[in-house]
C-alpha positions in Angstrom: 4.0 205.3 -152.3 0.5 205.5 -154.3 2.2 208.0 -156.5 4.5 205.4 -158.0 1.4 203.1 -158.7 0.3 203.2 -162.3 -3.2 204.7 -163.2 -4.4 201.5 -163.6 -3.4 200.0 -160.3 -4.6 203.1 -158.6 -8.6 202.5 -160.0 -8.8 198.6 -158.6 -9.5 197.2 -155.2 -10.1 194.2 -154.2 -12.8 191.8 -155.9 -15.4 191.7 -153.7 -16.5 188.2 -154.1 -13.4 186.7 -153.1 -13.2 188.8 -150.0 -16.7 187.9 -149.3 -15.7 184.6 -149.5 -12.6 185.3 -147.3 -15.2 186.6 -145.2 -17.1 183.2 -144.8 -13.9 181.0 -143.9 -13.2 184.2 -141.0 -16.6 184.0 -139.8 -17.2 180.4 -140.2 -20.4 181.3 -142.7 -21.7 179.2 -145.5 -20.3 180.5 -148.8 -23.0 181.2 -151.1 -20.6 183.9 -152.7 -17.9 182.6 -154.7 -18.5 180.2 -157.9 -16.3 176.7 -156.9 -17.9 173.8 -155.6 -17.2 172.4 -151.7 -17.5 168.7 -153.1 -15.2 166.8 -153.9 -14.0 166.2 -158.0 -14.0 163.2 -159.8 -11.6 160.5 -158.2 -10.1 159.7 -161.8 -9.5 163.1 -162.7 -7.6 163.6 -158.9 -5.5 160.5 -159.3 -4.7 161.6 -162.6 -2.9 164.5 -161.5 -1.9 163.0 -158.4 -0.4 160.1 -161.0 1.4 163.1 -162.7 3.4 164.4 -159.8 4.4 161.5 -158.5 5.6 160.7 -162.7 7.5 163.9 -162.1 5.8 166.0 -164.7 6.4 168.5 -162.8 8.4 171.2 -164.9 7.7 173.4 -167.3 5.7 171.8 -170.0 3.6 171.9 -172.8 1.1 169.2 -173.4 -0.1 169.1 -176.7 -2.9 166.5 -175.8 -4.8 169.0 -174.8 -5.4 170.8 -178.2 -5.8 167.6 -179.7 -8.8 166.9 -177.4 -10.0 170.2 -177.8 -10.3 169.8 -181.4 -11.3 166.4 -181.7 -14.0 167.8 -179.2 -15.1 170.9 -180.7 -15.7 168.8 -184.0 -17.7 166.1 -182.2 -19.9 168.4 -180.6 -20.1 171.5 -182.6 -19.0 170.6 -186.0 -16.4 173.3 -185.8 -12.7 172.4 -187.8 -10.0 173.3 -185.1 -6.4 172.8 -186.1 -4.4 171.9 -182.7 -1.1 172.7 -184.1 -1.6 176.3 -184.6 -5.6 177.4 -183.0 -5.5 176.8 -179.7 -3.6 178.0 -176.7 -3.3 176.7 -173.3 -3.5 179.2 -170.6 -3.3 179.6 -166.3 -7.6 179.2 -166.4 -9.4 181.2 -168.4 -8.4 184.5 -166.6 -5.5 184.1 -168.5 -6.8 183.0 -171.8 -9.3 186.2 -171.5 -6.2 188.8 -170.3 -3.8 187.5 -172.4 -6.6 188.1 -175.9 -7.0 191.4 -174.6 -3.0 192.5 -174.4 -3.3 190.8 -178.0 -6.2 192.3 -179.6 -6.4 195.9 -177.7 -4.3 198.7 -178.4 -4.9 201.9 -176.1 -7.9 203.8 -176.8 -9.9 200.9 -178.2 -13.4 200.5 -177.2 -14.6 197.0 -176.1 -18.4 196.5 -176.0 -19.8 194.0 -173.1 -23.4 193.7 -171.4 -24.4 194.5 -167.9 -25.0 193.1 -165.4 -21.5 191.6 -166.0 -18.7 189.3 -164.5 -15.8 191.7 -162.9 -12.5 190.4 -164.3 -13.2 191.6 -167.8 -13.3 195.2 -167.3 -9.8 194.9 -165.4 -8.0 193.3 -168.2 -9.7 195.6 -171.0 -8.3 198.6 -168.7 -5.1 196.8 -168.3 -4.6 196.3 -172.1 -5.4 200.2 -172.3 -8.9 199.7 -173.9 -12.3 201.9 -172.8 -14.9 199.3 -171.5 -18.3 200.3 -173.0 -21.7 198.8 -171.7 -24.7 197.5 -172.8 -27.8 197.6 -170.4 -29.6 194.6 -170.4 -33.4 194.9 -169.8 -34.8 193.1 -166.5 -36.5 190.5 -165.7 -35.5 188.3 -168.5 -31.7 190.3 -169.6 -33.2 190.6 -173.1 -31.0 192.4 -175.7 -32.2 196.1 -177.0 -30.4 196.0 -180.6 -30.9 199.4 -181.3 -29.3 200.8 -178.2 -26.9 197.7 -179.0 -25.9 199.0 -182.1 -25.6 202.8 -180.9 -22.6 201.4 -178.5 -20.4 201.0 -182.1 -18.5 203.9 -182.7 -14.7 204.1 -185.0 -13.1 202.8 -182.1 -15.0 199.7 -181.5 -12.5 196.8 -181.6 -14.1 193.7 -179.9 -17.5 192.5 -178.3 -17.2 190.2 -175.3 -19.9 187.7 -174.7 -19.9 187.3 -171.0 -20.2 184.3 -168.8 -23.0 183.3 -168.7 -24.6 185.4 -171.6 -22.8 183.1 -174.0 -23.8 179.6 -175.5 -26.1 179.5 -178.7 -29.2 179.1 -178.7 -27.8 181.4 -176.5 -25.2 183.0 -174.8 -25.1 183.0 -170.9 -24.6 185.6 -168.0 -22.5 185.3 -164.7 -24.9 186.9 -162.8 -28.1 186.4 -164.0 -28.0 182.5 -166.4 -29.1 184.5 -169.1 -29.4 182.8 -172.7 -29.0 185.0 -175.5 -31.5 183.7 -178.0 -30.8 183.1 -181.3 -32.2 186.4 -182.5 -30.0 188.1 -180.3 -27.1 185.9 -181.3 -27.6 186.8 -184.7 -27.8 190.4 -184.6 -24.0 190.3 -182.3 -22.9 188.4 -185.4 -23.9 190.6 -187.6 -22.7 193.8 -185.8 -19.2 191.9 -185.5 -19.5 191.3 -189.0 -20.6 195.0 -190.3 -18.1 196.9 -188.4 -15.3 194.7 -188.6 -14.8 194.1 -184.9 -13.7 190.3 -182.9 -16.0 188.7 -180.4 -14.4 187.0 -177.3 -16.6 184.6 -175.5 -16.9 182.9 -172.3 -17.3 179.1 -172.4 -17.0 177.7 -169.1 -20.5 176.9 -168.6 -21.0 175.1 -172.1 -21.6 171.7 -170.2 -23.9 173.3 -167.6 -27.0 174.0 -169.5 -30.5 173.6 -168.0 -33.9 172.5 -169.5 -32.6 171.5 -172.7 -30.6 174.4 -173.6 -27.8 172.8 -175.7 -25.2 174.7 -176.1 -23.5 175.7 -179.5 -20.6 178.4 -180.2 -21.3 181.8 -181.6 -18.2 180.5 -184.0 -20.9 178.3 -186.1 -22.7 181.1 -186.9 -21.6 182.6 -190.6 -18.6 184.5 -191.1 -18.1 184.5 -187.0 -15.3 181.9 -186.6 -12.8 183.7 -187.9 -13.4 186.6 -185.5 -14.4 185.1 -182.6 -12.1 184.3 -180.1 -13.0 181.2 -177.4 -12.1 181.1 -174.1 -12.7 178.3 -171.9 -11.2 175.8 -168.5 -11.8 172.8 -167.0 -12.4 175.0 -163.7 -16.3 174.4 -164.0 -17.2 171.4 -165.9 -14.9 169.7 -163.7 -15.1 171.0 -160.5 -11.2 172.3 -160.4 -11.1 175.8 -160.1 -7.7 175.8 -158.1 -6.2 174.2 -160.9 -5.5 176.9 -163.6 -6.1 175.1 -166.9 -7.6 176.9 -169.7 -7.6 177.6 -173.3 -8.1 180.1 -176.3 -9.3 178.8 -179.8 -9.1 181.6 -182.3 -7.8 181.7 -185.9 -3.9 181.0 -186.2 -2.2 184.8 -186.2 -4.6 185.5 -183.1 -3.8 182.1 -181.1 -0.2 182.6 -181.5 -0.3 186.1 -180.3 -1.8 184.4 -177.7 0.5 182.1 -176.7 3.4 184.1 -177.2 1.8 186.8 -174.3 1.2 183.4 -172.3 4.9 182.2 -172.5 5.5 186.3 -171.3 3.2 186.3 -167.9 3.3 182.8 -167.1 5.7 180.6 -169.3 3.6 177.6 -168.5 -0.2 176.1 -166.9 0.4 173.8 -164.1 2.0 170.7 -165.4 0.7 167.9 -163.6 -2.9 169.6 -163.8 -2.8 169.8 -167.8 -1.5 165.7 -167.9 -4.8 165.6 -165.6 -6.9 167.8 -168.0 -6.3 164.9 -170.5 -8.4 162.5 -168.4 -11.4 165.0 -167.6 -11.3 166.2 -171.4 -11.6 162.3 -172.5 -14.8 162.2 -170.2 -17.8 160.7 -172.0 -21.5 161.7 -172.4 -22.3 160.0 -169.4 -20.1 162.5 -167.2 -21.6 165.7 -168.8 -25.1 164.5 -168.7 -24.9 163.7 -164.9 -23.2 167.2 -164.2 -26.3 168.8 -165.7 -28.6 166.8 -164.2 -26.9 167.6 -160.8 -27.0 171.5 -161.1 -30.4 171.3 -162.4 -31.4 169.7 -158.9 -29.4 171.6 -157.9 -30.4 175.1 -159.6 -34.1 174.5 -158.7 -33.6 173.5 -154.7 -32.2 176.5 -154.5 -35.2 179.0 -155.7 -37.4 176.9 -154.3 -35.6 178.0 -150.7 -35.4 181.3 -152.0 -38.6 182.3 -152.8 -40.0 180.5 -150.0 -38.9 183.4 -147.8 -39.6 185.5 -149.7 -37.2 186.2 -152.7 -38.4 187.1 -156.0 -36.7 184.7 -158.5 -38.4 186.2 -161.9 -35.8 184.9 -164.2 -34.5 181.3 -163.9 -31.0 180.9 -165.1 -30.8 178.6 -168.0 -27.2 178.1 -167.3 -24.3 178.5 -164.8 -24.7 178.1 -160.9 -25.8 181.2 -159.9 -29.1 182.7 -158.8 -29.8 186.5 -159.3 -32.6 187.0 -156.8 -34.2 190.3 -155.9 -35.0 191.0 -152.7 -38.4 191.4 -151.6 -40.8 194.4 -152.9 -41.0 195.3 -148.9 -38.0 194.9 -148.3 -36.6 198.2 -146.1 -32.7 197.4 -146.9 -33.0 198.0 -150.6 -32.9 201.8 -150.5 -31.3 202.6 -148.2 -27.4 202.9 -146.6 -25.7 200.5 -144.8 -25.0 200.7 -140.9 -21.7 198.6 -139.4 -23.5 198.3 -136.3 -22.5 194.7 -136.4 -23.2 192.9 -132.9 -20.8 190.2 -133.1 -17.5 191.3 -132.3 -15.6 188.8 -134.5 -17.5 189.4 -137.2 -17.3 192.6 -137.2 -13.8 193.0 -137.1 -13.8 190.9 -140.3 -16.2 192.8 -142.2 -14.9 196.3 -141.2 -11.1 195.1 -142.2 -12.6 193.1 -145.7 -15.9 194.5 -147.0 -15.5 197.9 -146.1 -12.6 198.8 -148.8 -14.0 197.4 -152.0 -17.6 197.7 -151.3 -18.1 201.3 -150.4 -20.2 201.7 -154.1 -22.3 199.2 -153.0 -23.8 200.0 -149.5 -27.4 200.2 -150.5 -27.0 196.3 -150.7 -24.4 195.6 -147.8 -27.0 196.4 -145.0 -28.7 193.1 -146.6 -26.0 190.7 -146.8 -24.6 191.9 -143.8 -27.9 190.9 -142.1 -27.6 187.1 -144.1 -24.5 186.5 -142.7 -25.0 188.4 -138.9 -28.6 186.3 -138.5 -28.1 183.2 -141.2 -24.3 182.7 -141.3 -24.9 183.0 -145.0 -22.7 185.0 -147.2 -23.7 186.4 -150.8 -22.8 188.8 -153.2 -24.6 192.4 -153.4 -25.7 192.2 -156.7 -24.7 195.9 -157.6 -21.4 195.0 -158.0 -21.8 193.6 -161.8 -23.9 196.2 -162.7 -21.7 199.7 -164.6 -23.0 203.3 -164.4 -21.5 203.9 -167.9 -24.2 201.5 -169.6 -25.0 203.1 -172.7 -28.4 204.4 -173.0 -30.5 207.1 -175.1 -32.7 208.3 -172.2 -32.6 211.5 -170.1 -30.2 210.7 -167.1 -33.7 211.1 -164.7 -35.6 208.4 -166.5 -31.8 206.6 -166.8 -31.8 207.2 -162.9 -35.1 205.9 -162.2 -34.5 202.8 -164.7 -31.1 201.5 -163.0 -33.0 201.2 -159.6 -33.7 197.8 -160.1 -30.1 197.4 -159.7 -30.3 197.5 -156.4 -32.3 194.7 -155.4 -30.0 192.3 -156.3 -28.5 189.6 -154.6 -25.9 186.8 -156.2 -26.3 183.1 -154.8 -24.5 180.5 -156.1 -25.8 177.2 -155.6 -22.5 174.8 -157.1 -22.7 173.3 -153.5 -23.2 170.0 -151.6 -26.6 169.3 -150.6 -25.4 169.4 -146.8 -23.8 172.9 -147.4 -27.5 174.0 -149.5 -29.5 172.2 -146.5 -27.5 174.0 -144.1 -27.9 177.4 -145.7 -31.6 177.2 -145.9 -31.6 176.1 -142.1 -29.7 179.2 -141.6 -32.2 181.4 -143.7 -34.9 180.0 -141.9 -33.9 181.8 -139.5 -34.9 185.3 -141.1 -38.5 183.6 -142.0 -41.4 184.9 -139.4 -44.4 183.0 -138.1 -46.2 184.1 -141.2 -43.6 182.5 -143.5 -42.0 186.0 -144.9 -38.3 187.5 -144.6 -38.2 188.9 -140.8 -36.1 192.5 -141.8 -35.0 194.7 -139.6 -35.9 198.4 -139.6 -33.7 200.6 -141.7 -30.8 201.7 -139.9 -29.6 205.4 -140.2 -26.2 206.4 -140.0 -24.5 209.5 -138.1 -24.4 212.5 -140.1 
C-alpha cells in the first residue's frame, strides 16, 4: 500500500515531540517535551466557552469579533492599520493559518527561506504546498544572523522568508528552540532582502506576549515597505494557555487574507465555535493579564536554568522569549557522540520507547542515548535537540569544515519550562537523581551496539 501514498506522505513520520510526549503519559514521566502548559487557564476565559456551548454556539460559525479585536489590538499596541472586514482570517490554530498561507502563496518549485535550528511544522506544509525549503544556519551560542550567507540563500525562485517561532518579534524576532531575538540589525536586513527581491515574509507570533527582560515585542510589519508583504500568523494557544482549542489567525493584505480564507473554508470550513465566542473574552484581556503572564515565565524561565546548569548543563544563551530552554549538554558528557543503545531496563518503558521513538527518531540517535537516560533514571522526558536542526543549511564552506561546524548540533537538548511549579519541582527532584556527590551529571559509560 506505500505505493499509492503520495511522495509527500512517503518522506514524513511522526513528529517526534508529540510522541515523546505520548511517551511521558505511557511511562508516567514528567513532560518537559511538548510546549502546552499542565496548569489550569484562566477561569473567565473557560466559562466563556463553557457559556458558549451551553448557548448552543455550537455550529458552524464565523465570529467576526474576533478581527475586530485583532485590529483594535494591533493598533493599540503596534500602531499598525488592520481592516477586519477584509485582512484577517480566522484559522484551526496557527498550524492552519501557516499551511493554509503556504497552499496560497507557494506554487511547486518555489523556494522558501527559514533559519535553523527551526520549529518542525513548517517544512511539512512548504513540502505540502510543493515549495523547496531552503535553510539558513544560524551561528551558536547566541543564533546570530550571517547576512551574507543570508543573502546567498536568494536565488530566482525565492518566493517567501519565514520568520520562525521564536526568531520573530522586533526588536527581535524569536526562535522555537533556542528564544532567540532577532535584533534590529538583523530585522532590518530580512526587510530589506524581502524588499529587494520581491519575496513575502510569514511570521510566527505566538510568543508576542511572552517576552523576557524587557524585550517588547513589535511586528516586522512596522518596519518600511514590510506590511504589505508580510504575512502574520498567530493563536490564542500560548498567550492563553489553550493549545487544545484551535483558534488562530492570519493578518496580511486583502488579496492574500482572502486567499486565505477561502483555502480555510476548503480544509476546515470553520475554527471551533464555542472556542472563538471564548477567544473574545481572552482577546479583551487587559494589561494586567499580559504583564502577569510575563512575569510568570520569567520565574519561570530562570528556575529552570538555574536547575539546569546546576547539574551540569551549559545554558550559554538565555531565551529572551518563548518557554523553551536549548541546553547543551555537558563538555564531558560521553552520550553526545556517540549512538544510541535500547538496552532499556524497564520493561514498560521499553516497550513504549521501542514502539514510539524508534520510528521517527532514527536521524537522531546520537542524542536518544541521552534522553533516554532522563527519562530511564529521572522520569523526565525532553526533546533531542537535533531534530530542529536541517543538513541542507546553506553554507559557503568546504563540506569538512561544514562537518566539523554542525557538531554543535548534537549537544542539544529542548526543555520547556511552561509548567506548574509542582511539575518544575518534581522534575528537578527527578534530575537530581543524575547529580553525583560532587554535584555534576552522573553519566553512564557509552554504550556500544552489535555490529
Amino acid at each position: 500500500m506505500e505505493k499509492k501514498l503520495s511522495r509527500v506522505a512517503n518522506t514524513f513520520t511522526p513528529s517526534p515531540i508529540q510522541e515523546l510526549s505520548h511517551l511521558a503519559q505511557r511511562c508516567n514521566a514528567i513532560n518537559l517535551a511538548e510546549g502546552f502548559p499542565d496548569f489550569p487557564a484562566a477561569p473567565a476565559i473557560k466559562s466563556a466557552a463553557v457559556s458558549a456551548i451551553n448557548s448552543d454556539f455550537n455550529q458552524y460559525r464565523h465570529v467576526q469579533g474576533i478581527c475586530e479585536l485583532l485590529a483594535r489590538n494591533a493598533k493599540e499596541m503596534y500602531g499598525l492599520e488592520v481592516d477586519p472586514d477584509t485582512d484577517i482570517a480566522i484559522c484551526c490554530g496557527q498550524t492552519e493559518a501557516f499551511a493554509a498561507a503556504m497552499f496560497a502563496i507557494i506554487d511547486p518549485g518555489d523556494e522558501v527561506v527559514l533559519f535553523d535550528p527551526c520549529y518542525e511544522t513548517y517544512e511539512g506544509c512548504i513540502r505540502l504546498a510543493g515549495g523547496i525549503p531552503v535553510y539558513v544556519a544560524l551561528e551558536p551560542p547566541h543564533w546570530t544572523l550571517d547576512a551574507e550567507k543570508f543573502m546567498s540563500s536568494f536565488t530566482g525562485r525565492t518566493k517567501a522568508v519565514i520568520l520562525n517561532r521564536f526568531i520573530h518579534c522586533v526588536v527581535f524576532f524569536w526562535n522555537n528552540p533556542t528564544g532567540k531575538v532577532f535584533t534590529w540589525n538583523e530585522l532590518e536586513i530580512i526587510a530589506e532582502a524581502c524588499r529587494s527581491r520581491d519575496c513575502l515574509a510569514v511570521t510566527d507570533e505566538v510568543y508576542e506576549h511572552i517576552t523576557y527582560d524587557n524585550v517588547k515585542h513589535v511586528t516586522l510589519s512596522l518596519l518600511p515597505g514590510m506590511q504589505q508583504r508580510t504575512i502574520i500568523t498567530s493563536s490564542v494557544s500560548k498567550t492563553f494557555g489553550v493549545t487544545g482549542w484551535r483558534i488562530g489567525w492570519a493578518i496580511a493584505n486583502p488579496i492574500v487574507a482572502s486567499a486565505i480564507r477561502n483555502i480555510h473554508v476548503k480544509l476546515t470550513d470553520s475554527a471551533p465555535a464555542p472556542f472563538q465566542e471564548a477567544a473574545l473574552t481572552a482577546l479583551s484581556s487587559g494589561p494586567d493579564y499580559f504583564e502577569s503572564l510575563r512575569r510568570d515565565y520569567e520565574s519561570k524561565r530562570d528556575y529552570s536554568i538555574q536547575l539546569l546548569t546546576g547539574i551540569g548543563f551549559q545554558i550559554r544563551f538565555k531565551p529572551q522569549g518563548s518557554f523553551f530552554l536549548f541546553a547543551e549538554l555537558p563538555e564531558s558528557s560521553p552520550l553526545s557522540d556517540v549512538g544510541a543503545s535500547l538496552a532499556l531496563t524497564d520493561p514498560k518503558t521499553k516497550v513504549a520507547f521501542l514502539t514510539l521513538i524508534i520510528p521517527c527518531l532514527l536521524v537522531l540517535m546520537v542524542q536518544v542515548e541521552y534522553v533516554k537516560h532522563l527519562i530511564e533514571q529521572a522520569g523526565v522526558v525532553a526533546v533531542p535537540g537535533r531534530g530542529f536542526f536541517h543538513f541542507n543549511s546553506v553554507s559557503s564552506e568546504s563540506e569538512e569544515s561544514l562537518s566539523a561546524c554542525h557538531d554543535y548540533q548534537k549537544r542539544y537538548i529542548r526543555f520547556a519550562f511552561c509548567k506548574s511549579s509542582a511539575t518544575l519541582e518534581a522534575a528537578a527532584q527527578g534530575l537530581s537523581e543524575l547529580v553525583d556527590t560532587k554535584g555534576c551529571l552522573n553519566l553512564p559509560p557509552p554504550c556500544k551496539t552489535d555490529t
